[in-house]
C-alpha positions in Angstrom: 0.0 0.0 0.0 0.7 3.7 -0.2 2.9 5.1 2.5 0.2 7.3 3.0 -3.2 6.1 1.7 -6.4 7.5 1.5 -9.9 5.7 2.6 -13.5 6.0 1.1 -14.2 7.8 5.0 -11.1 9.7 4.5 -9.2 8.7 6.9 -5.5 8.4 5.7 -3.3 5.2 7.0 0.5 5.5 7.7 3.1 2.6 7.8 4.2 4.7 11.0 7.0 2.5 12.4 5.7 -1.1 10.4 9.2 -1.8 8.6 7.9 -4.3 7.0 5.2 -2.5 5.3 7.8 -0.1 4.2 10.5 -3.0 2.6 7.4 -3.8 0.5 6.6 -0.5 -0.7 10.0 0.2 -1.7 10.2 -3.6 -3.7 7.0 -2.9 -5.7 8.5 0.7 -6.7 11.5 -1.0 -7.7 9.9 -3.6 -9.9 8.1 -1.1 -11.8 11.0 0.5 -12.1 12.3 -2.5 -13.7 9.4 -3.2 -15.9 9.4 0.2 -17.2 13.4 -0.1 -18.0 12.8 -3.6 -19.6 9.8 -3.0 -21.5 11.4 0.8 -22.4 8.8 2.3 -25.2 7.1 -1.1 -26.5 3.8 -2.6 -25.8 2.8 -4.8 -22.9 0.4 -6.8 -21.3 -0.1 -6.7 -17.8 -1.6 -9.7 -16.1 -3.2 -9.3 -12.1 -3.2 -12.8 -11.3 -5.7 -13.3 -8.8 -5.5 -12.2 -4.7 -4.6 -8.4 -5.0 -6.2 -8.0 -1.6 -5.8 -9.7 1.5 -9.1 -9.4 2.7 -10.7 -10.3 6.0 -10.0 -14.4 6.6 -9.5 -16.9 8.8 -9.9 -14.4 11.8 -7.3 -12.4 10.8 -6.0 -9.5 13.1 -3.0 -8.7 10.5 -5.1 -6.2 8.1 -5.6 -2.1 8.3 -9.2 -2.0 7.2 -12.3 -4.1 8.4 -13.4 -2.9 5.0 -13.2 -4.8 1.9 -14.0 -1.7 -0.6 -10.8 0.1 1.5 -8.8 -2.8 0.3 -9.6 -2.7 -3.5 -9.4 1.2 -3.2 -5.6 1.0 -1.8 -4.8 -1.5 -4.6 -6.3 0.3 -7.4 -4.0 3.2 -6.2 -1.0 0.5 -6.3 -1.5 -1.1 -9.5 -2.5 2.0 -11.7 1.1 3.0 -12.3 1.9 0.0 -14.3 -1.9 -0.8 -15.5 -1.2 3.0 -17.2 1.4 1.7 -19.5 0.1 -1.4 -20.6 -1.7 -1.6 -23.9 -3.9 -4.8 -22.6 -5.2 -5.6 -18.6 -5.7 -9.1 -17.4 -7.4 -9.6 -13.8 -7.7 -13.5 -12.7 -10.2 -14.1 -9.8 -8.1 -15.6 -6.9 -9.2 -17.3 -3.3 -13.0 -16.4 -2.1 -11.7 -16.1 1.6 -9.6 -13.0 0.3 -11.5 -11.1 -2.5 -14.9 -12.2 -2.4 -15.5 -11.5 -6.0 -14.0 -7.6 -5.6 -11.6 -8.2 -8.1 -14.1 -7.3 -11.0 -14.3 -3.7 -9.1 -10.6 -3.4 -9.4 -11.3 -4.8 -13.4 -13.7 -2.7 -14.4 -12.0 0.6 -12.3 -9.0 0.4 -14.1 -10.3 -0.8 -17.5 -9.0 -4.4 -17.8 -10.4 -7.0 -20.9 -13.9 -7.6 -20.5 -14.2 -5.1 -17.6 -14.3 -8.0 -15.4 -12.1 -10.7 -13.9 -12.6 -14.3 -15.1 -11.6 -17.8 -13.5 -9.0 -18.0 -16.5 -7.0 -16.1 -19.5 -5.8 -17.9 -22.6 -4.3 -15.5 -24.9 -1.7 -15.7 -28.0 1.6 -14.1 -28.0 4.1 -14.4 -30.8 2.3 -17.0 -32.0 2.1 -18.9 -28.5 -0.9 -19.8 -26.5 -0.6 -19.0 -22.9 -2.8 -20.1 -19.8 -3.5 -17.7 -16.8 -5.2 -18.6 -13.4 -4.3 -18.0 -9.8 -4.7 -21.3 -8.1 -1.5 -23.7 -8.2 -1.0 -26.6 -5.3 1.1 -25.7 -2.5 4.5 -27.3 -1.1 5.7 -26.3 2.3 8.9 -28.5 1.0 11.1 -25.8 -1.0 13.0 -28.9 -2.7 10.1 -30.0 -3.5 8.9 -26.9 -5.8 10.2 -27.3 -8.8 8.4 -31.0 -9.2 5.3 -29.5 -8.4 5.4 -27.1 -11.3 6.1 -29.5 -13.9 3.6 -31.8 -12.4 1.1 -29.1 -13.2 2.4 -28.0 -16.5 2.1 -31.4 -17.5 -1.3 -32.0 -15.8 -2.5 -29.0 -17.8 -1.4 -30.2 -20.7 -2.9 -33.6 -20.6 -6.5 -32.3 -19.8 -6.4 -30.5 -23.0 -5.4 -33.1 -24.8 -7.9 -35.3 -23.7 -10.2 -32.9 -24.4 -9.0 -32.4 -28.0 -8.2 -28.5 -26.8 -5.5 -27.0 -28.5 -2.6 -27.1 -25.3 -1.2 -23.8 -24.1 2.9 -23.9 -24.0 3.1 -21.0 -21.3 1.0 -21.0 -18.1 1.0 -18.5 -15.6 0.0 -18.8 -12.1 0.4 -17.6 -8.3 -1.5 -18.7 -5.4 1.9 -20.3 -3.7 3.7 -17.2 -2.5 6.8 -18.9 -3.2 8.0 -17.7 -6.9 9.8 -19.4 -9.6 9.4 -21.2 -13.3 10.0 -23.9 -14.9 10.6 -25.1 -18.4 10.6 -28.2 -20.0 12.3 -26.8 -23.5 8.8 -27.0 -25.5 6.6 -25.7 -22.5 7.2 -23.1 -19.7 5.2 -21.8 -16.3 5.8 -19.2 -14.6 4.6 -18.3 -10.6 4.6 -15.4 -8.9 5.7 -14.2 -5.3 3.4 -12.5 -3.1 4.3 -9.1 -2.0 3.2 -9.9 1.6 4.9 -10.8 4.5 4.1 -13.7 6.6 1.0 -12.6 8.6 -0.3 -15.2 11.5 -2.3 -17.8 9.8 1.2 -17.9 7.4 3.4 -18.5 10.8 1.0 -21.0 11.4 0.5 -22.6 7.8 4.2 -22.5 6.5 6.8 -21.5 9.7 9.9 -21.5 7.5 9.0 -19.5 4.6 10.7 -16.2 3.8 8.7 -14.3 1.4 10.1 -13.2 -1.9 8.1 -10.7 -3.9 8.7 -10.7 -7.4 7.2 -9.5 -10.7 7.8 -11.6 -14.0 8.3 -10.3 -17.7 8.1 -12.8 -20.2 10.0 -11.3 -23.2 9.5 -12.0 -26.7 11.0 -9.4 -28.6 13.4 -10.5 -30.9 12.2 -14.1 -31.1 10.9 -16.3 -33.9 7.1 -17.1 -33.9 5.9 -19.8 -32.3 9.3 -19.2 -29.7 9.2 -19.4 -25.8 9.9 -16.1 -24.3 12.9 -14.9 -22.3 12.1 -14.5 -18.4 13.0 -11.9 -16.4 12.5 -12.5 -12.7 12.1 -9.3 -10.8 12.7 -10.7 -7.4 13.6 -9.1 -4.0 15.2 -11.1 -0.8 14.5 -9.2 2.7 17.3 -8.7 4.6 18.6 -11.1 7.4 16.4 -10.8 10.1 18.4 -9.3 13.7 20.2 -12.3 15.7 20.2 -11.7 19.4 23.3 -12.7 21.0 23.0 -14.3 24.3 
């Protein structure tokens, strides 16, 4: 959120002293900062995959507004700067127990396809069909990760098949918190990380995790048609947390 943000009452809410909240702020500046540099004067699409607001869940004492309108109204404010650059918009719907359906607010307030969020994307770049949608499984076993995704890439691709679809070759998705991709050669997914820190039902769910917010670009300038895009992983590492010596 803003360092300083504005609510429908009109109350304005400070990170005061919440470092965290600040460390967040300062990643998702930088990472438009980086999209901008990468994607310089050329035309992009900017996909929202699902969960841009915490919400009110599982008894959850970690949020700054009972409100779920104050929530959509903070992240319209946080996703307009890139949303303003992109040619296309993409909002996924992500978890009930956070958004509760808001997300086609947020769609149709800052002018997104469709003007409303839908369970899934396919769309065609450079002559390759992508897949976008939030959910993903979970793994609270980091070694672990990198089997899950080609598990689902795979998974994906089989349905379709069996379906007699025509398969996507990238698929996007987020859900996880815990970033990264995967590609196979032919195929490629991509996940996002959450720009959240661990709030009590995460201490509860997955203990060990250090969030990693990132941003991805897929890039295919310069390639031939029909090619899988470059990646560029926007990622940010907090810093070591303090030791006490005893």
């Amino acid at each position: 959120m803003h360092p300083e943000a504005r609510i429908g009452q009109g109350n304005e809410i400070s990170f005061g002293e919440n470092y965290a909240q600040k460390w967040l702020w300062n990643c998702w500046l930088g990472a438009i900062k980086q999209v901008s540099k990468i994607a310089g004067e050329d035309k992009f699409v900017l996909l929202c995959n699902g969960d841009l607001i915490e919400g009110i869940h599982h008894g959850s004492a970690d949020v700054i507004a009972a409100d779920m309108a104050n929530h959509i109204e903070i992240a319209i404010e946080c996703v307009r700067p890139l949303s303003s650059m992109a040619k296309h918009l993409l909002v996924t719907l992500g978890t009930e127990c956070h958004t509760k359906g808001f997300e086609h607010d947020l769609a149709y307030s800052l002018g997104a396809e469709g003007g409303r969020a839908k369970n899934k994307w396919h769309f065609s770049i450079n002559g390759v069909q992508c897949d976008a949608t939030h959910h993903l499984g979970a793994t609270s076993r980091s070694y672990l990760e990198a089997s899950l995704l080609s598990i689902s890439l795979g998974n994906a691709r089989l349905q379709a098949y069996r379906a007699g679809h025509i398969p996507s070759r990238v698929f996007l998705r987020a859900h996880r918190h815990a970033g990264g991709w995967y590609s196979d050669g032919d195929c490629l997914i991509a996940v996002t990380g959450g720009f959240q820190m661990l709030t009590r039902h995460g201490f509860k769910c997955v203990p060990d995790a250090i969030p990693r917010p990132s941003v991805m670009v897929l890039d295919w300038r310069d390639k031939p048609d029909g090619a899988l895009p470059s990646v560029h992983n926007i990622q940010f590492s907090p810093p070591q947390p303090e030791v006490l010596a005893l």
